[in-house]
C-alpha positions as CSV (number, residue, x, y, z in Angstrom):
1,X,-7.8,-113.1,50.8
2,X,-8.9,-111.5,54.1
3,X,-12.8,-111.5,52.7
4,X,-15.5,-113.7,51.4
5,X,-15.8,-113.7,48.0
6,X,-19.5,-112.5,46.4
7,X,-21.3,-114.4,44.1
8,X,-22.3,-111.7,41.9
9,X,-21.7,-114.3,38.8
10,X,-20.6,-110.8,36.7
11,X,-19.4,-113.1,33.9
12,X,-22.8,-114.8,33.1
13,X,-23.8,-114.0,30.3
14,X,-22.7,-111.7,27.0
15,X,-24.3,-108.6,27.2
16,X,-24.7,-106.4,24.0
17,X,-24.2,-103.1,23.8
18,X,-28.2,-102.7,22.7
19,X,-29.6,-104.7,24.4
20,X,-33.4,-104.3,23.3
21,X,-32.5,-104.9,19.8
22,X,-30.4,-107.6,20.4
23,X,-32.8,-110.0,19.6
24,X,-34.6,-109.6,16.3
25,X,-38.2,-111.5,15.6
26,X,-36.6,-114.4,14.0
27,X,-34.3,-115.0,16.9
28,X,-36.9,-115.2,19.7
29,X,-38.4,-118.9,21.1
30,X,-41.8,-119.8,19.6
31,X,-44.4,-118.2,22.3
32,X,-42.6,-114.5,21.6
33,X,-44.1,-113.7,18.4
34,X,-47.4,-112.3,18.1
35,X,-47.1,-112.5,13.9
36,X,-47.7,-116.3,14.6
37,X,-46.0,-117.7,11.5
38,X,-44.5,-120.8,10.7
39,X,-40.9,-121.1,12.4
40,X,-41.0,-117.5,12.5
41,X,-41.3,-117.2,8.4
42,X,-42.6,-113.9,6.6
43,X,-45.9,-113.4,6.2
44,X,-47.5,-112.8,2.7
45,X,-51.2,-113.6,3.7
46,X,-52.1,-111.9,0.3
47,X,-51.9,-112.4,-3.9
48,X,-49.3,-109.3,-4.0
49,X,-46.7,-110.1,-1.3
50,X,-46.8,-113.9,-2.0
51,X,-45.9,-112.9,-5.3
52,X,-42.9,-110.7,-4.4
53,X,-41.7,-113.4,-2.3
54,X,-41.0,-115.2,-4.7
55,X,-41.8,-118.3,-2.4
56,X,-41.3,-122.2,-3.2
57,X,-43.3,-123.1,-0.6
58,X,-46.2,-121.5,1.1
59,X,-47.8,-122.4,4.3
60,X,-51.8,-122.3,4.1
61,X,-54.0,-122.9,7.5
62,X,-57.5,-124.5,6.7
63,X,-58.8,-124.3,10.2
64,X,-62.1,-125.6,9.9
65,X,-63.4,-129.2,11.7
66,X,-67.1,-128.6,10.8
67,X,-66.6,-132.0,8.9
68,X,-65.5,-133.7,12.0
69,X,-68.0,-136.5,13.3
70,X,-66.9,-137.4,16.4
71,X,-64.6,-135.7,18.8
72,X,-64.1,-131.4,17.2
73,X,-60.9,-129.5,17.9
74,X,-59.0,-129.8,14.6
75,X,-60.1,-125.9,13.7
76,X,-57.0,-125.3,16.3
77,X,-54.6,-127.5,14.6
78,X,-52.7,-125.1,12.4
79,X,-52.2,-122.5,14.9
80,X,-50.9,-125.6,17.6
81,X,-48.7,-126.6,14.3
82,X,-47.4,-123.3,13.9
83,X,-46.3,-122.3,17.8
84,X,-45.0,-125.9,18.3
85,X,-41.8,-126.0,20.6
86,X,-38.9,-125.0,18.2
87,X,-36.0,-123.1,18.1
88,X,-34.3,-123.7,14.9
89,X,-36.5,-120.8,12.8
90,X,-34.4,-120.2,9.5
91,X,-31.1,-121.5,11.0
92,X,-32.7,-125.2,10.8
93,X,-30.5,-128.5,9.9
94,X,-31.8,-131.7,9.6
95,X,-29.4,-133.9,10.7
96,X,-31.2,-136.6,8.9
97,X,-30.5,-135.1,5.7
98,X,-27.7,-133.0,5.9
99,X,-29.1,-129.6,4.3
100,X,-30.1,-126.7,5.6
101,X,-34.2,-126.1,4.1
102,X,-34.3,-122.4,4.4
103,X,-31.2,-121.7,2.7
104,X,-32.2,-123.6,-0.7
105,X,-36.0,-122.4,-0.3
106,X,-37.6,-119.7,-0.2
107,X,-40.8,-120.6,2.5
108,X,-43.1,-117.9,3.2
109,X,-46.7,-118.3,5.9
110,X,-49.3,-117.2,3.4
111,X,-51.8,-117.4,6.5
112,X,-55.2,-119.0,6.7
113,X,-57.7,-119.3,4.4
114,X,-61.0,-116.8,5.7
115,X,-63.0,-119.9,7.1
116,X,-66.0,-119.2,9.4
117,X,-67.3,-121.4,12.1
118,X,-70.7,-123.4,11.1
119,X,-70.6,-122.8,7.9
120,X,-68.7,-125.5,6.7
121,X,-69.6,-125.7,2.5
122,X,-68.5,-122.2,2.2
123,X,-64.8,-123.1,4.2
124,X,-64.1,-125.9,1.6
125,X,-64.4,-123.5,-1.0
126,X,-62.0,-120.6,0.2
127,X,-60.1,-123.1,1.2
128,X,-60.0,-124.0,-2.4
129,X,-59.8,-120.6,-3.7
130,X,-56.5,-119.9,-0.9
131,X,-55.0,-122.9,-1.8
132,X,-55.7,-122.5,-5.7
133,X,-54.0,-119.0,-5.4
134,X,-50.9,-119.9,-3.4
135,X,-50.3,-122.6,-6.5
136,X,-50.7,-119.8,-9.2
137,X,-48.0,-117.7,-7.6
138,X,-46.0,-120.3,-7.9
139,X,-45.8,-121.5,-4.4
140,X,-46.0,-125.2,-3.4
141,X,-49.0,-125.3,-0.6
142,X,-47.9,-127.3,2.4
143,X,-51.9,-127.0,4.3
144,X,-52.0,-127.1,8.2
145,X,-55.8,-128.5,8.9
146,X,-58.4,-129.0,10.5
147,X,-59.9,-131.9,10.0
148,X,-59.2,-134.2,6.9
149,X,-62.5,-132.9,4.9
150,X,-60.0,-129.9,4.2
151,X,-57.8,-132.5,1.2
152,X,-60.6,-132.5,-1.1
153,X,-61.0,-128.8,-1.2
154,X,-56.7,-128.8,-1.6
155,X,-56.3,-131.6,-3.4
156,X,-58.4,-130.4,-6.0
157,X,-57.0,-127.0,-6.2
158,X,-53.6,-128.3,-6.8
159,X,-55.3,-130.7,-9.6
160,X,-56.8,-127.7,-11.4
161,X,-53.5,-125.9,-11.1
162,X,-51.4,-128.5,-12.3
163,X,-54.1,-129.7,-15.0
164,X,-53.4,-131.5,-17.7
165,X,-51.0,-133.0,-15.5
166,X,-52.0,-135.8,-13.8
167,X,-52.0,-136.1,-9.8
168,X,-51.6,-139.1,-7.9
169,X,-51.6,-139.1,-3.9
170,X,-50.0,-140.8,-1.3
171,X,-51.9,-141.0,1.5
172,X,-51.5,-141.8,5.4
173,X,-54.2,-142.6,7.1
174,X,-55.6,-145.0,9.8
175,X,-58.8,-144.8,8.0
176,X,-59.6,-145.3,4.0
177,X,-62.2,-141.7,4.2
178,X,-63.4,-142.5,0.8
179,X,-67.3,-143.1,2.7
180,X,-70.1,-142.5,0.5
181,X,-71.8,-140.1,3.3
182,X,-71.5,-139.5,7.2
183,X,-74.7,-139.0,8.4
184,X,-76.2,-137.6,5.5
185,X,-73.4,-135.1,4.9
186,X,-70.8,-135.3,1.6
187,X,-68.8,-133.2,2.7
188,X,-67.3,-135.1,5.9
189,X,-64.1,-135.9,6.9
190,X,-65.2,-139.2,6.0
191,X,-65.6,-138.8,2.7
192,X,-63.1,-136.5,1.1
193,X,-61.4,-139.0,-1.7
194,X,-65.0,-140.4,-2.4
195,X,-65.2,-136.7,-3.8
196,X,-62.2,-136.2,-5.4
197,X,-62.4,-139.1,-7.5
198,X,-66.2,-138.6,-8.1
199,X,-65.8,-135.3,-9.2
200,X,-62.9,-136.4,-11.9
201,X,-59.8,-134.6,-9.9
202,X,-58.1,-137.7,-8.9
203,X,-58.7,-141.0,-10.6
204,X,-58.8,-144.6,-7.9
205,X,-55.9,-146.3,-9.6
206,X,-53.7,-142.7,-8.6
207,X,-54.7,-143.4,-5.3
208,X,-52.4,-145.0,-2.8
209,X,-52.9,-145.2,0.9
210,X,-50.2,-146.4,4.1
211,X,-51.1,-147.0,7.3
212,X,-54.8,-148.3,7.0
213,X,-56.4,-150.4,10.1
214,X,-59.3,-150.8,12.9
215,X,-62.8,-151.3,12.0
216,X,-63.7,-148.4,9.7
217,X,-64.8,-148.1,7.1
218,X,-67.6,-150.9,6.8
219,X,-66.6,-153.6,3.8
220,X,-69.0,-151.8,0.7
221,X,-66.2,-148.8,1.1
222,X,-63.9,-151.2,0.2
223,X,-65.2,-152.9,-2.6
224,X,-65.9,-149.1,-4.2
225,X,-62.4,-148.6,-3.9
226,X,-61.3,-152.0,-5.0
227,X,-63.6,-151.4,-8.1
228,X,-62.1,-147.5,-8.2
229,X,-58.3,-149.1,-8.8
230,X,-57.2,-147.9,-5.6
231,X,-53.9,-149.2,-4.0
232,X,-53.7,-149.4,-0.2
233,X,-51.4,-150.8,2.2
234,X,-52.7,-151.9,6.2
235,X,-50.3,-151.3,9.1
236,X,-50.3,-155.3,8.8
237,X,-48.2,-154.9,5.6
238,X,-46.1,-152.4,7.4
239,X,-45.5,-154.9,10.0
240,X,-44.9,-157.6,8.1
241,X,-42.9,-156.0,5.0
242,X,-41.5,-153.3,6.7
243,X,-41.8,-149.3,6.0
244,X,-39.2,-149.1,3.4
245,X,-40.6,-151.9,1.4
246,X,-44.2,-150.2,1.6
247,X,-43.5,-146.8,0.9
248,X,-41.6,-147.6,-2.0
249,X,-44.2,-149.8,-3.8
250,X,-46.5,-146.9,-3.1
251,X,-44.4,-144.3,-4.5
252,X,-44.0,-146.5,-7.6
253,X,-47.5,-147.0,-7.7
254,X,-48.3,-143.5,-7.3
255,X,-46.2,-142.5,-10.1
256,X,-47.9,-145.2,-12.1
257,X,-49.5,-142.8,-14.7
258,X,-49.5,-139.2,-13.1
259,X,-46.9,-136.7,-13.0
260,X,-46.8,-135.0,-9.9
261,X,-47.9,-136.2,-6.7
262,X,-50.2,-134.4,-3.3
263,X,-49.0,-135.6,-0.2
264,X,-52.2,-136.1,2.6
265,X,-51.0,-136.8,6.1
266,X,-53.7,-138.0,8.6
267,X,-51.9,-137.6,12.2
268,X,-54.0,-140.7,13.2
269,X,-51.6,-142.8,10.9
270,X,-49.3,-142.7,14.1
271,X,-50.4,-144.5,17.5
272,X,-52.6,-142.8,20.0
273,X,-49.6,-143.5,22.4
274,X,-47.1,-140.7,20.0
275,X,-49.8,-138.7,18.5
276,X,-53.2,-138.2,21.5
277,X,-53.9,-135.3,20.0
278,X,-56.5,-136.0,17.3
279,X,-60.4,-136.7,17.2
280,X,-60.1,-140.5,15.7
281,X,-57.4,-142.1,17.3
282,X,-56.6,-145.8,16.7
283,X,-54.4,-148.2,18.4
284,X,-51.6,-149.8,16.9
285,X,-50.5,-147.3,14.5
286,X,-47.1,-146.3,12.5
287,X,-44.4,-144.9,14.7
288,X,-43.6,-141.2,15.0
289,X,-40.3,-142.1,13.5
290,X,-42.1,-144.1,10.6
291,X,-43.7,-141.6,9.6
292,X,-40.9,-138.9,8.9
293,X,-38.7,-141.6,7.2
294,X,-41.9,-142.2,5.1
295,X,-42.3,-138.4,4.6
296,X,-38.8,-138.1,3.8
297,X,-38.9,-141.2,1.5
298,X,-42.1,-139.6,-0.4
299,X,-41.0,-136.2,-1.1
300,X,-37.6,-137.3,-2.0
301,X,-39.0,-139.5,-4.9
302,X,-41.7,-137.6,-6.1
303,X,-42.7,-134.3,-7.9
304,X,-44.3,-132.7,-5.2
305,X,-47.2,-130.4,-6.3
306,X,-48.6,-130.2,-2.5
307,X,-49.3,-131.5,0.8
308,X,-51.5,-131.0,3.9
309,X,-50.7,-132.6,7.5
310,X,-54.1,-132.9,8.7
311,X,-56.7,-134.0,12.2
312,X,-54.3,-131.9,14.7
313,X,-56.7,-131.7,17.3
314,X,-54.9,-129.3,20.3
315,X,-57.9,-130.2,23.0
316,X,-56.9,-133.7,23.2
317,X,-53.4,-133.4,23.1
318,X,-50.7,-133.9,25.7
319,X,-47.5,-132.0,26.2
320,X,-47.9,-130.7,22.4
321,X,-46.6,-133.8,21.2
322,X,-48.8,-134.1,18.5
323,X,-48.5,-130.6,17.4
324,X,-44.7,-131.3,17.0
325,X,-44.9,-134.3,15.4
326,X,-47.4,-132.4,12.4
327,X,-44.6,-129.9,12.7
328,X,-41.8,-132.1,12.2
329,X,-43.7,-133.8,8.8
330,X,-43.8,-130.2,7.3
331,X,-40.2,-130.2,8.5
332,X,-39.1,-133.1,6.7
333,X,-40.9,-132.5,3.9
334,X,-39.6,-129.5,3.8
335,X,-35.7,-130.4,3.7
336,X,-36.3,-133.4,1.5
337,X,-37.7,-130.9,-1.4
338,X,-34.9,-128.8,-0.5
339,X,-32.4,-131.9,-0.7
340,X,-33.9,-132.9,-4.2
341,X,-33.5,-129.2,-5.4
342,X,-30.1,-128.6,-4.2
């Protein structure tokens, strides 16, 4: 060898023969899609293309945190939710489960529900009507909030769809939200079961909650759910009993009387320290990894008629972890329906 050799590294990398097409929508990372779905997932924001999807699942965006009373940001949570780091798009495996989600369902993004800033009344209601609609086209709706006023709205649509059927709802939450009024308003994220069971779409003793703690709600929020039948379980209980033991008495619980069961997910269930992104964060919380076994626990048990992952607040988050934890619970939810189907 009488010369240097070059590093030219030639051999670095497999070139195709087209090489502008060689990557389709589907195949490119998270931030290179200006379509903005859900892990890349078609979008049918309307009645006639979510029903020639045939879709088993539909993601709905409810970004609205008008209801929020103390720090605001949630309105951004389902677009953080949807452009969270990820990869895996419809080639996903969960490890954890062993089944590959998109190749047993059919998931489409159905988009967001046409919310306007300020007026908050008129979101909960086309949130309802969205949400309503998904469930009639005979799509399960996995809601992105915004802030947790968004479950009564949802809740109640997937009541009316499902009606005579009763729902029961599992819950987690570092706070009970069942509040009479916050500062006048009924329509806060403090109060969104005290509306569903008021109005008659959910009754107390189909109520379960995990993961409850810290100093809010006062004691007479209590003693209204304690006279409503409501079951609820404090992170004490977790700690002391354990997650598997808890969930499972709430799933049995849940199922105590209803048929099908609405999964609400509070990201404040988990510990500031996993999940800073959200506007009422309280310390001591479930574990990131608590959660999605619970999530996986639930929907593998249950007759899921719906779910929302909810209080995703982007401006307070750090790193996106909180975005790809609320992610992640869609995630698991997702390949535990697709386990029980399969």
């Amino acid at each position: 060898m009488s010369e240097p050799l070059d590093f030219r590294l030639e051999q670095s990398e497999l070139r195709g023969e087209d090489e502008f097409g060689e990557f389709g929508p589907e195949d490119l990372e998270y931030y290179v899609d200006a379509r903005g779905t859900f892990d890349k997932l078609p979008l049918c924001p309307d009645d006639e293309s979510l029903a020639a999807s045939g879709a088993d699942v539909a993601i709905v965006g409810a970004p609205t945190d008008d209801g929020t009373s103390g720090r605001p940001g949630a309105r951004f949570g389902p677009r953080a939710i949807r452009s969270a780091p990820t990869t895996w798009g419809r080639d996903a495996w969960s490890i954890q489960l062993e089944v590959e989600p998109y190749e047993r369902l059919t998931v489409v993004d159905a988009g967001d529900a046409p919310v306007v800033p300020s007026r908050h009344a008129r979101a909960l209601r086309v949130i309802h009507e969205k949400v309503f609609r998904v469930a009639r086209a005979g799509a399960l709706p996995f809601v992105l909030g915004g802030d947790h006023s968004i479950t009564y709205p949802s809740a109640a649509a997937v009541a009316r769809h499902v009606w005579p059927r009763k729902v029961g709802v599992v819950h987690f939450d570092a706070h009970a939200d069942a509040a009479d009024s916050i500062y006048g308003s009924l329509i806060s994220h403090g109060t969104p079961m005290r509306r569903l069971i008021d109005e008659g779409w959910v009754q107390g003793s189909n109520f379960v909650q995990v993961g409850l703690r810290g100093y809010w709600p006062e004691k007479v929020t209590f003693d209204w759910m304690r006279e409503q039948g409501f079951r609820w379980h404090t992170i004490v209980e977790i700690e002391e009993r354990g997650v598997d033991a808890v969930i499972d008495e709430a799933i049995a619980e849940a199922l105590d009387g209803p048929e099908v069961v609405y999964l609400s997910v509070d990201i404040d269930v988990v510990d500031p320290g996993m999940a800073p992104g959200t506007g009422t964060p309280e310390p001591g919380g479930m574990t990131a990894r608590e959660l999605l076994r619970a999530v996986r626990r639930v929907v593998g048990a249950v007759e899921l008629a719906g779910m929302d992952v909810v209080e995703v607040s982007p401006p307070y988050d750090q790193s996106e972890v909180t975005a790809m934890l609320a992610y992640r619970v869609v995630m698991e939810a997702l390949s535990s329906l697709a386990a029980r189907r399969g």
